[in-house]
C-alpha positions in Angstrom: -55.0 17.1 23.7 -53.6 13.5 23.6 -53.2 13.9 19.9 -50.2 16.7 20.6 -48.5 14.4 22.8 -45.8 12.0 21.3 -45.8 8.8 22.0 -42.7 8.6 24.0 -44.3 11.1 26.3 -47.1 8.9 26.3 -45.4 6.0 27.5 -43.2 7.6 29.8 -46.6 9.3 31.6 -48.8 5.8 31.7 -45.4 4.1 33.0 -45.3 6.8 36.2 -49.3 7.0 36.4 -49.3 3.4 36.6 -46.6 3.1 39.4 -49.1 5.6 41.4 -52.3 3.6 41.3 -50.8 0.2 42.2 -49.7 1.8 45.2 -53.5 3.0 46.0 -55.5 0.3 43.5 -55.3 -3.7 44.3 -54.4 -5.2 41.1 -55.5 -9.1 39.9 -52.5 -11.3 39.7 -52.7 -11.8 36.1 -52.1 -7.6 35.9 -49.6 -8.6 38.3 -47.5 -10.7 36.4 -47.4 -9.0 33.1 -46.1 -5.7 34.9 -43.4 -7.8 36.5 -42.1 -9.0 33.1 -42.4 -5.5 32.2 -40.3 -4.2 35.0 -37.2 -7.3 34.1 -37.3 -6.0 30.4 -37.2 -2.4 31.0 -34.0 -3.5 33.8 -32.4 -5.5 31.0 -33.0 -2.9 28.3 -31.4 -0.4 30.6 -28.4 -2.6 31.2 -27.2 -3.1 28.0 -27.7 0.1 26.6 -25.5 1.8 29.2 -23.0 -1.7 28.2 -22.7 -0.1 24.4 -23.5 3.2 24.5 -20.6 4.9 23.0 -20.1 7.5 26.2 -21.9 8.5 28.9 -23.7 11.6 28.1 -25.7 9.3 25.5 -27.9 8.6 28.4 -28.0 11.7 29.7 -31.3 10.8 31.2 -29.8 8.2 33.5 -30.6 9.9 36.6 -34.3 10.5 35.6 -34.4 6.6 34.5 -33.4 5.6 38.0 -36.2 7.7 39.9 -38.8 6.4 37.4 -37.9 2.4 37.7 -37.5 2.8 41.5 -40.5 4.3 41.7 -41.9 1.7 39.7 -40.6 -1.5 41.4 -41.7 -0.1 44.9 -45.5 0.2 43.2 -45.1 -3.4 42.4 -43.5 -4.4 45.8 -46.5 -3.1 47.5 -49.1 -4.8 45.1 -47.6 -8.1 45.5 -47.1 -7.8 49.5 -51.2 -6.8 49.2 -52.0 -10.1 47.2 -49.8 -12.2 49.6 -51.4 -10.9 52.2 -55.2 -11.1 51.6 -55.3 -14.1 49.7 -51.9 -15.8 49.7 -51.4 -16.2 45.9 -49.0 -13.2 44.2 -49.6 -15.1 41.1 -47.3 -17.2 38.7 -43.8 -15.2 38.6 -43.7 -14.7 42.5 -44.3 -18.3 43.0 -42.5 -19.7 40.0 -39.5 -17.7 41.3 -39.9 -18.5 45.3 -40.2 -22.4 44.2 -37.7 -22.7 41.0 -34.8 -20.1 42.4 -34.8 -22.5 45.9 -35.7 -26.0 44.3 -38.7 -26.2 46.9 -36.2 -26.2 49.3 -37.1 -23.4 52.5 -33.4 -23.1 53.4 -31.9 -22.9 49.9 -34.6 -20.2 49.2 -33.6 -18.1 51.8 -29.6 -18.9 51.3 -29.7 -17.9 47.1 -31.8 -15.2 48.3 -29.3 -13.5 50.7 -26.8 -14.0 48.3 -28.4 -11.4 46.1 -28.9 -9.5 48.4 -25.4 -9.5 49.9 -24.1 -8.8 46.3 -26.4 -6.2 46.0 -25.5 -4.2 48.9 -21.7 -5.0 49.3 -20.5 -5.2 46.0 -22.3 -3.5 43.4 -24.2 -0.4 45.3 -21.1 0.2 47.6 -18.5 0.1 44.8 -21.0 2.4 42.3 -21.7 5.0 44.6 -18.2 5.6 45.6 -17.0 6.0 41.6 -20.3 8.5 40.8 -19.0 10.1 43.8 -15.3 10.4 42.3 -16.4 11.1 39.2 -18.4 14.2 40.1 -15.6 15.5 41.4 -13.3 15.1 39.1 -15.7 16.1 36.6 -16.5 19.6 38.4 -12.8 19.9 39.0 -11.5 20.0 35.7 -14.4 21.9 34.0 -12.1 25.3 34.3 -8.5 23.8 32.2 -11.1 22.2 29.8 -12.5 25.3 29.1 -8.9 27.4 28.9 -8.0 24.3 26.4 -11.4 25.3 24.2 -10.6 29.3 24.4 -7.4 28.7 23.2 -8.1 26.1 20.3 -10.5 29.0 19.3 -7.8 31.9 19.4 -5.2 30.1 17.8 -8.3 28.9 14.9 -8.0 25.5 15.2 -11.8 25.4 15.8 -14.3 27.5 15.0 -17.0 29.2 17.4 -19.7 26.6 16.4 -17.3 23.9 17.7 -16.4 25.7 20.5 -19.7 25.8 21.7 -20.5 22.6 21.3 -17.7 21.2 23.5 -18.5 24.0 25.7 -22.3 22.6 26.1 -20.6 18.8 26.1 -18.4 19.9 29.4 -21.8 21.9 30.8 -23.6 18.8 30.0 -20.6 15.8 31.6 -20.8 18.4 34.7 -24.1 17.8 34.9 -24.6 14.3 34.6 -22.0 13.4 36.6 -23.1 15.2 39.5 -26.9 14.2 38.9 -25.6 10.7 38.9 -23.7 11.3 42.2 -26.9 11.8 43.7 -29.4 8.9 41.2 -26.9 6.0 43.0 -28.2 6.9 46.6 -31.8 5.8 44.6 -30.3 2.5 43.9 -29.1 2.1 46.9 -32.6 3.2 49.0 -34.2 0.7 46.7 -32.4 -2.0 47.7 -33.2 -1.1 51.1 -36.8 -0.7 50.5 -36.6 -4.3 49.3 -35.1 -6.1 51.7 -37.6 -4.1 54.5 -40.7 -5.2 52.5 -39.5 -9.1 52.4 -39.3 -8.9 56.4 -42.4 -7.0 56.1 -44.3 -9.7 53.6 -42.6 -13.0 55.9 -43.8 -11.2 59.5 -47.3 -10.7 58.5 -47.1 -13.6 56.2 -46.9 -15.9 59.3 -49.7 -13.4 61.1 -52.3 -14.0 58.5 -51.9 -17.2 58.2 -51.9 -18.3 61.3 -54.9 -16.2 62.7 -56.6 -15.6 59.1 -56.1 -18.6 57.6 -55.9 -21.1 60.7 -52.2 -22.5 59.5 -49.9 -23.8 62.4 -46.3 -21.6 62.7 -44.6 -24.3 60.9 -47.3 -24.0 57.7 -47.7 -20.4 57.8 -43.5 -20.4 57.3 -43.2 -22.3 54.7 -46.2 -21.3 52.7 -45.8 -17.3 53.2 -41.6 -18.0 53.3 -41.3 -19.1 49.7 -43.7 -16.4 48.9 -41.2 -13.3 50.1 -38.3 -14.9 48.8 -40.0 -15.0 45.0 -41.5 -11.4 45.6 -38.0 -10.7 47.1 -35.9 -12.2 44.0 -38.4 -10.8 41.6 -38.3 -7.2 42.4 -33.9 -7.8 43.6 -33.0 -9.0 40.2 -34.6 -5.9 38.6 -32.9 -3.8 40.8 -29.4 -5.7 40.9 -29.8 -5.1 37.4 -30.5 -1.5 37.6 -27.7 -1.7 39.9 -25.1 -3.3 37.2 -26.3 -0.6 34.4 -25.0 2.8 37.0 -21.6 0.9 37.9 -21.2 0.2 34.0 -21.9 3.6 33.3 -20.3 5.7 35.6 -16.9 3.3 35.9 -17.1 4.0 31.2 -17.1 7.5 32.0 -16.8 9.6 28.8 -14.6 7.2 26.9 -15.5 6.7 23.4 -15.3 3.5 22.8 -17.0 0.4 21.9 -17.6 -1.5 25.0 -18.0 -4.9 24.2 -15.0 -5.1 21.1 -12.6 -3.5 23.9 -13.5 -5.1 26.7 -13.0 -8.4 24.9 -9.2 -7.3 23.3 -8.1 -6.3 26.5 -9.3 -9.2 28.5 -8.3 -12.5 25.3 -6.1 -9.5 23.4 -2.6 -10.7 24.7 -1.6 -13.9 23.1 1.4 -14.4 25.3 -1.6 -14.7 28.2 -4.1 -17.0 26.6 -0.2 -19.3 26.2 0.3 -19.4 29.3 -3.1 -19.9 30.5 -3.9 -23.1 27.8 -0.6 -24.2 29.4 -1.7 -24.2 33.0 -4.8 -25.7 32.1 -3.6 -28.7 30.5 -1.0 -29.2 33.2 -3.8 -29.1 36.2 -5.8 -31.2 33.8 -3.1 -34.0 33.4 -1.1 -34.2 36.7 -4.0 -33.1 39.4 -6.6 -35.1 40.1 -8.6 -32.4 38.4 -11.3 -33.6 35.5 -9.1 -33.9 32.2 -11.6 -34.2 29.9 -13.1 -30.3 30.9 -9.1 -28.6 31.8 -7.6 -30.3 28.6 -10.0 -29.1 26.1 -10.6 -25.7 27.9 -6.5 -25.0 27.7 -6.5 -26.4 24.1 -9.5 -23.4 23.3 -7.2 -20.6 25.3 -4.3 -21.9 22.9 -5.4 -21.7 19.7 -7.5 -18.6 20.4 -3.7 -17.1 21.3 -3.0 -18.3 17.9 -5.5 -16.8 16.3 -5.2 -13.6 18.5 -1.4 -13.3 17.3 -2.0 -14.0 13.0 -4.5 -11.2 13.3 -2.2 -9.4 15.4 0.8 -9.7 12.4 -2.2 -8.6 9.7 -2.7 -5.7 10.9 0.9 -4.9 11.9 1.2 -5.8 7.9 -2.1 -3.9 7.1 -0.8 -0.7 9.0 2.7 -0.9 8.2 1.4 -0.9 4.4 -1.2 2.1 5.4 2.0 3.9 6.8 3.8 3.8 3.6 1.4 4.7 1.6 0.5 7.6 3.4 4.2 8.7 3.8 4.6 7.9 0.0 1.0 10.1 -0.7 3.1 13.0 1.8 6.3 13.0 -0.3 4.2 13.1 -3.3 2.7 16.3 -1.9 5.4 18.1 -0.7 6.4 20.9 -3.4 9.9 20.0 -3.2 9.4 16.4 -4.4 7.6 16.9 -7.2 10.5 17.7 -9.1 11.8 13.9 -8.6 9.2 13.3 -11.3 10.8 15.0 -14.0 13.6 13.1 -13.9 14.2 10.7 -17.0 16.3 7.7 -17.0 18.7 7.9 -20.1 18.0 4.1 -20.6 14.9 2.0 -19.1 14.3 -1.7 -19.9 11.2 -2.7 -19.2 9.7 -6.5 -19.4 6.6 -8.5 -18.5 6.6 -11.1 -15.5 7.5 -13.7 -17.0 11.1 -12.3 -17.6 11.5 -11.6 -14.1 13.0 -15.0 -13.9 15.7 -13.8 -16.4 16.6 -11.1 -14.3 16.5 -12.7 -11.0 19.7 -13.4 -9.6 18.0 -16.0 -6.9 16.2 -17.6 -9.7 19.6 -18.3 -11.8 18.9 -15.0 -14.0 22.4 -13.5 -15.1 20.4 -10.3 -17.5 22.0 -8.2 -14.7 25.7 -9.4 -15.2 25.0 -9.2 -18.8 23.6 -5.2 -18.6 27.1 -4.8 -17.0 29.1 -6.6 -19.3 27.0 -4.5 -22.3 28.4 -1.3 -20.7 31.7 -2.3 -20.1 32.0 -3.8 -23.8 30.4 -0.1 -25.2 33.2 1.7 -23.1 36.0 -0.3 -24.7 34.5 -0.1 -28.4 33.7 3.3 -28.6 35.5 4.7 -25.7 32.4 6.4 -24.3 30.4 5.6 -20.1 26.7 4.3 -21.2 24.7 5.9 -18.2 23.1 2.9 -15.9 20.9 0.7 -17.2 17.4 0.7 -15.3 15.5 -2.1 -15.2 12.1 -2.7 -13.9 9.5 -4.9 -14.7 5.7 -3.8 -16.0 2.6 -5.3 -15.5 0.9 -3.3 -18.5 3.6 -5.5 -20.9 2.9 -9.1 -22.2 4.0 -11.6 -19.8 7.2 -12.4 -22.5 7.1 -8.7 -23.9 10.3 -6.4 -22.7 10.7 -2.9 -24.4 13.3 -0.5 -24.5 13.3 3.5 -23.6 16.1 5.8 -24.8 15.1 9.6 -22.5 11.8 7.8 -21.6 10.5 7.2 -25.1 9.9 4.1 -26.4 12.7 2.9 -29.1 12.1 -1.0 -29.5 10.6 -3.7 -28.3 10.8 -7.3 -28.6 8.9 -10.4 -27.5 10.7 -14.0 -26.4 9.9 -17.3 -25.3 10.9 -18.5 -22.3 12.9 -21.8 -22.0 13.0 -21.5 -25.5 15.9 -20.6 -28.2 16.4 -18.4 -31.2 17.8 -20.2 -34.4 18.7 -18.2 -37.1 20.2 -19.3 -40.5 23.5 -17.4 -41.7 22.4 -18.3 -45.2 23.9 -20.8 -46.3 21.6 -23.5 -44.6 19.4 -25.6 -46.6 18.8 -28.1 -43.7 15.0 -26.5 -42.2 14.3 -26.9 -38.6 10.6 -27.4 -37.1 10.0 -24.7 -34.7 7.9 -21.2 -34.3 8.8 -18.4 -37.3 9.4 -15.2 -35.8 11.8 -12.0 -36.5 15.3 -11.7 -34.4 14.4 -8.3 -32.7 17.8 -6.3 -33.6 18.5 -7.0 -36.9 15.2 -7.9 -38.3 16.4 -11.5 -39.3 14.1 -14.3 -40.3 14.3 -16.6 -37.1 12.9 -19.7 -35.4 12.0 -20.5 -31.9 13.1 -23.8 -31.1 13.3 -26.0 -27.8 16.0 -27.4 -25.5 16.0 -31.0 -27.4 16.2 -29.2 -31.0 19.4 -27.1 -30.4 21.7 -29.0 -30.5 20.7 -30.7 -34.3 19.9 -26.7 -35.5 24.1 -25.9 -34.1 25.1 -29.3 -35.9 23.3 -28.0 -39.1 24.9 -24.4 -39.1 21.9 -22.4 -37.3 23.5 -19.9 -34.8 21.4 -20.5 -31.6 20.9 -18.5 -28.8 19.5 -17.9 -25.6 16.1 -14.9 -24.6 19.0 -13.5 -22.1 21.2 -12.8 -25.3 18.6 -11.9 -27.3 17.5 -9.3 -24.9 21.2 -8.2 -24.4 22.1 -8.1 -28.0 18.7 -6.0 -29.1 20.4 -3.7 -26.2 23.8 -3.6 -27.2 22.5 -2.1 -30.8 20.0 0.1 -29.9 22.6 1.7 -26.9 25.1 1.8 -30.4 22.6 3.3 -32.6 21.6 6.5 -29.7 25.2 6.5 -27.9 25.3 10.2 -29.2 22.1 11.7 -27.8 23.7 9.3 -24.8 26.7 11.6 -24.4 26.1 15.0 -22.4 28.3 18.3 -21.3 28.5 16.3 -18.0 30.1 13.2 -19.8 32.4 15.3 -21.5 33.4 16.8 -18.6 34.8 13.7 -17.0 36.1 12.5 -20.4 38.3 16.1 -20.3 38.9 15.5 -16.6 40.4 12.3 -17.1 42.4 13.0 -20.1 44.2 16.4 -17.3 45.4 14.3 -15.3 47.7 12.9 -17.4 48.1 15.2 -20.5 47.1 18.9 -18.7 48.9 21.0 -21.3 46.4 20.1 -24.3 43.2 20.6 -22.2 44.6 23.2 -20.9 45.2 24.9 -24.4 42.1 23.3 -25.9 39.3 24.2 -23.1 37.7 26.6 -22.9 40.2 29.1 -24.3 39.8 27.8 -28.2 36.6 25.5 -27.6 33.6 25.6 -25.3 32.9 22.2 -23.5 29.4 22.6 -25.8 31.2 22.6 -28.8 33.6 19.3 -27.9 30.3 17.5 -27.3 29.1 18.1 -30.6 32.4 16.7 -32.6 32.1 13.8 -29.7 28.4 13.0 -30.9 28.8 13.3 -34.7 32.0 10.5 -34.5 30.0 8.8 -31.8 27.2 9.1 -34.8 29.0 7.2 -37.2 30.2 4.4 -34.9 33.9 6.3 -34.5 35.6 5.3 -30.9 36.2 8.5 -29.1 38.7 6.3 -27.0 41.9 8.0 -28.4 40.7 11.1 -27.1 44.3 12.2 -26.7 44.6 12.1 -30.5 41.2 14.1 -30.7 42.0 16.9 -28.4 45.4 17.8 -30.6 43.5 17.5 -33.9 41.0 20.2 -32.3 43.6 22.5 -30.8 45.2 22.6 -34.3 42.3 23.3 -36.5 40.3 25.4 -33.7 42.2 28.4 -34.5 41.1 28.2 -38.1 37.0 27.3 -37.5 35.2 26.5 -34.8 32.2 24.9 -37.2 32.0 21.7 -35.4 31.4 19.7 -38.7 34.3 20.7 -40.6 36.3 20.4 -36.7 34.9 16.4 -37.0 36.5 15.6 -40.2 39.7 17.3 -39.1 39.4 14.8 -36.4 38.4 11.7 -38.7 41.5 12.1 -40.9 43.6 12.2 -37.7 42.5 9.2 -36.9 42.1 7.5 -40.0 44.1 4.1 -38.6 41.4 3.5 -36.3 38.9 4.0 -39.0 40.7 1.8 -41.8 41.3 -0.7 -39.2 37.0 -0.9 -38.1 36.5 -1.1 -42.0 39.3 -2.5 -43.8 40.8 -5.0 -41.7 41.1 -8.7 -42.4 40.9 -7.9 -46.0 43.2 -7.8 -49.1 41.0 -6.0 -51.0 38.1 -3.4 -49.8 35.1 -3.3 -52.4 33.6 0.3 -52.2 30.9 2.4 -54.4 32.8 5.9 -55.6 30.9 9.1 -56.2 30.5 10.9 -60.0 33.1 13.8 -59.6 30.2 15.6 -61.7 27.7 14.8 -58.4 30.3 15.9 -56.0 30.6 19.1 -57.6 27.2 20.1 -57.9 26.8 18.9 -54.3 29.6 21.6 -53.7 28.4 24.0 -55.3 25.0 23.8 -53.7 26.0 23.7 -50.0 25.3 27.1 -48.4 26.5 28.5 -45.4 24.3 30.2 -42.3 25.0 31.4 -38.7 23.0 28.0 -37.9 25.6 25.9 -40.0 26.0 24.6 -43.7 22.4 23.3 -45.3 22.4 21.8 -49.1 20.4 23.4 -51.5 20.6 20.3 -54.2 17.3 19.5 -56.5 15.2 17.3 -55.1 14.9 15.3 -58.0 18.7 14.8 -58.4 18.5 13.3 -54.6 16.0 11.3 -55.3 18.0 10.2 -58.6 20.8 9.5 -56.1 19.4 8.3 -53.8 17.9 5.4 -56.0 21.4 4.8 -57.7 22.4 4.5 -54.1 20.2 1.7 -54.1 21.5 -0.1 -56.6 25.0 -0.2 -55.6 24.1 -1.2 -51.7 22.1 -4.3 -52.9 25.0 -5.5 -55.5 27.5 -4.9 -52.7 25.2 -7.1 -50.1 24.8 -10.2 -53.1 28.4 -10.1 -53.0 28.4 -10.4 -48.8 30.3 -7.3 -48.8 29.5 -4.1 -46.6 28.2 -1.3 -48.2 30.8 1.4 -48.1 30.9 4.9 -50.5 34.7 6.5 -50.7 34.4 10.1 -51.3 36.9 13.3 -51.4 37.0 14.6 -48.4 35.6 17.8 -48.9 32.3 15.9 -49.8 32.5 13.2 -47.0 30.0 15.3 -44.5 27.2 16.6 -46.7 27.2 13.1 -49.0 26.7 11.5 -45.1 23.8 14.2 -44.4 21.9 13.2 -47.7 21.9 9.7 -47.0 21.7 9.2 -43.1 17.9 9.0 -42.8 17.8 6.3 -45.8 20.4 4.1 -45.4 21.0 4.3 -41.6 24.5 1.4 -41.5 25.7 2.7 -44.7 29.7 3.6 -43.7 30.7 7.0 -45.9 34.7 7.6 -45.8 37.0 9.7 -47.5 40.2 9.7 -48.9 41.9 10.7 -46.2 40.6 8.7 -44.1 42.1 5.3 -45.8 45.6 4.0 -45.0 47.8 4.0 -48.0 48.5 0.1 -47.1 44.2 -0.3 -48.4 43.6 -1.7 -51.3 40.4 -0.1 -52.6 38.4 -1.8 -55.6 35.9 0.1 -56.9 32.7 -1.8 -58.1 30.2 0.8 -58.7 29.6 4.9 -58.9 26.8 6.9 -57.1 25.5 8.9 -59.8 22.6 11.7 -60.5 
């Protein structure tokens, strides 16, 4: 049989059955003294589990707890009255307590003693039995709204039935306890009474047996059997003011779930502006009362830098959850449906660099990249008469501290790698001088370079080297690579404000021109193939009337481009011929430009060359041939051709020789003087 009980049950049934035989069975004082430290463990065990339990229905059994340990500490009341009545000696807590709690002092015995009990009574039992009494009610009272609040979380399906049932049982279950503990406090408080009836008990017939059993004189028999009751009294009142403390912790916690000790702490040192004002009061009683210095001064200087403390973990965690917040707004926009299309979005142009550009970049750090991005923009506008879209920049951890790249749509076009505080000296080639420095490649036109430092620039500037700084270099490398993708840079919406512009002061040709002979798709495309070439679309005035005359004839957009390129052949001679007396060019065979004629074919997609690729590749090396004599003379490599021939001669040769400048005839002012130094043959 005892082997199907558990052995909580087992405790639990000696811990009651023992209760009932000390009241009937004398016990040794030895027994006696081991069950009273029982009893003080089992009081302090209770107390500080109701102090940090969680909420009150995790000791449900509260109630029961009380009966049992009442129970209990009567059982060892009436033991220790028995032994200090027959033979005077309770054994060593009783008297260790009666002469250690009063200093062996009668009167200061009975003084500590009726301050517990005054405590006891007044404070602590009063003060609990009123709140368990509150509680109840309360509790009972609002058992019907919790339960509408429960039915209609579980018609609306914010909770399912399982859930509802559980708070259903927790409300059954708070009811419950709240009203058993209403009636457990009346335990505490009989015990209490019980106590203090015994101790007059134990003193009365104390003094009786000892002064007819024992033959002690009044003043004897007092003293002896005085100190006794006062230790039996103190030990079996501290269990139960114990006891006492646990039911007003509990009952005053309520239901709140929360961690007793961490709160109680915040809200008592959670306030730095307090613990201030505190330290301050401290150290002034400390230094201008007569008060002890040495104990108010240190004690304010504690509340002080505790406030301290209090207030830099205070800003933490206003930092730590002002951090949380935007992350977890940033995590919502990220999920709303509507947002996600904000990550489609491209930047025409991106620069991207490593930290230790930042500097460059940084206004408050001296970094004028910025002013520069604006100035590249600006300087595009005037050259080729076109808006670059904005320039974002943004630095990326992923890169090389000195690494920046550069995205045209979002994909990666170039990249190039500087060194900071350092400069770039290049040789124009006619140097012979060598400085000492760190080889390398100039990033935009693939130059044999140097990196030198702040002492060796100026004796590489006195020697011929052109020198420059990373913020140029990086501004430069832009500048070409915006040149070289300015047409893929130009959309419908561009265009439109280009044709905007140009109505309010010339209406009559857009007017003519859009969209009743041209769509705004087809402009683009003549836009991009000049842009293409490095032709300024700046005179667009002089573009729109080139259009609206030949748009009535063709609307292929390549033949509508060299229409336009002949109309502005003055800006063309002038970006290629000017400065010079005489213009070195490379001429075509007229034998090639026939059979490139006669091969071109014409589709609903556009013209397409039909040429052998062997020829092409036979022109294309002859090609060669020419550029590189034209470069050992320092001249730019230009091919004149007859008009007709201009476009498809460019289409051959624009994925092999990428700055090679093709013009035509009509394209050349008649003030040029042309010298011919080579011919393109096949």
């Amino acid at each position: 049989m005892l082997k199907k009980l558990k052995s909580g049950d087992l405790v639990v049934a000696v811990y009651v059955l023992a209760a009932f035989v000390m009241l009937i069975v004398p016990i040794p004082s030895w027994l006696l003294d081991i069950l009273l430290a029982v009893n003080m463990s089992v009081a302090f065990s209770i107390l500080f589990s109701a102090m940090f339990s969680k909420e009150a229905l995790d000791m449900s059994f509260y109630p029961t707890m009380l009966l049992f340990t009442t129970l209990f500490r009567i059982s060892l009341n009436v033991s220790s009255t028995r032994l200090i009545l027959m033979s005077g000696s309770p054994g060593n807590v009783v008297e260790t307590f009666g002469q250690f709690v009063g200093g062996g002092d009668l009167v200061m015995g009975v003084i500590v003693f009726a301050i517990l009990l005054i405590v006891q009574f007044m404070v602590i039992n009063k003060g609990s039995e009123r709140v368990a009494e509150v509680t109840a009610r309360f509790t009972l009272d609002a058992m019907p709204g919790k339960q509408m609040a429960i039915d209609a979380d579980l018609n609306t399906g914010a909770i399912d039935d399982a859930e509802a049932k559980r708070r259903r049982d927790k409300i059954q279950e708070e009811a419950s306890f709240f009203g058993s503990m209403d009636g457990a406090v009346k335990y505490v408080k009989g015990d209490a009474t019980a106590g203090l009836l015994i101790s007059a008990v134990n003193l009365v017939g104390g003094i009786l047996m000892g002064m007819f059993r024992r033959g002690l004189d009044f003043s004897g028999a007092l003293n002896t059997y005085a100190i006794l009751t006062i230790g039996d009294g103190l030990v079996s009142a501290i269990p139960s003011l114990l006891i006492s403390l646990a039911t007003g912790v509990l009952v005053t916690k309520g239901s709140k779930d929360a961690d007793f000790g961490n709160v109680l702490i915040k809200q008592i040192f959670g306030l730095p502006k307090a613990l201030y004002i505190v330290g301050a009061t401290l150290i002034f009683l400390g230094l201008f009362t007569p008060l002890q210095d040495f104990i108010f001064i240190p004690l304010g200087v504690v509340f002080i830098m505790t406030g301290r403390r209090m207030s830099a973990a205070m800003e933490t965690k206003s930092v730590e959850q002002a951090v949380e917040a935007e992350e977890a707004a940033e995590a919502e926009e990220i999920r709303k449906p509507e947002n996600v299309t904000s990550l489609l979005q491209v930047d025409p142009i991106e620069l991207e660099f490593g930290y230790g550009i930042i500097p460059l970049a940084d206004a408050n750090q001296g970094g004028d990249l910025l002013d520069r991005v604006v100035m590249i923009r600006r300087q595009i506008a005037l050259e080729l008469g076109t808006v670059v879209p904005i320039i974002r920049l943004r630095d990326n951890i992923q890169l090389n501290p000195n690494q920046y790249i550069i995205k045209i749509k979002g994909i990666q076009t170039a990249e190039g790698e500087i060194l900071f505080d350092h400069y770039l000296a290049m040789n124009p080639g006619y140097v012979e001088e060598e400085v000492a420095g760190i080889p390398t490649i100039e990033p935009s036109f693939k130059l044999p370079a140097w990196w030198i430092t702040e002492g060796q620039r100026e004796r590489a500037e006195s020697a011929g080297y052109t020198v420059v700084d990373p913020p140029s270099i990086i501004a430069t490398h832009l500048t070409e690579v915006i040149r070289q993708h300015i047409a893929e840079l130009l959309t419908r919406q561009d265009v439109q404000s280009l044709v905007d512009n140009l109505k309010e002061s010339n209406p009559s040709i857009v007017e003519e021109l859009v969209p009743k002979l041209l769509g705004l798709g087809e402009i683009q495309k003549v836009l991009q193939n000049l842009l293409s070439e490095g032709i300024s679309i700046r005179d667009l005035l002089t573009i729109f009337e080139s259009l609206a005359d030949h748009a009535t004839a063709t609307r292929d957009t390549d033949l509508l481009t060299e229409y336009v390129r002949q109309s502005l052949k003055r800006a063309i001679s002038n970006k290629y011929f000017a400065g010079e007396s005489t213009v070195s060019v490379l001429t075509l065979d007229p034998k090639l430009e026939q059979d490139i004629m006669a091969s071109v074919k014409q589709s609903e997609q556009g013209a397409y060359i039909t040429l052998d690729p062997e020829r092409i590749r036979a022109m294309l090396d002859n090609l060669k041939q020419g550029v590189d004599k034209m470069e050992e003379i320092g001249a730019s490599p230009i091919v004149l051709t007859s008009p007709i021939v201009r476009m498809y001669f460019r289409k051959l040769t624009e994925d092999y020789y990428r700055d090679l400048v093709v013009v035509s005839y009509n394209e050349v002012e008649s003030d040029v003087e042309l010298q011919s130094i080579g011919m393109v043959t096949a």
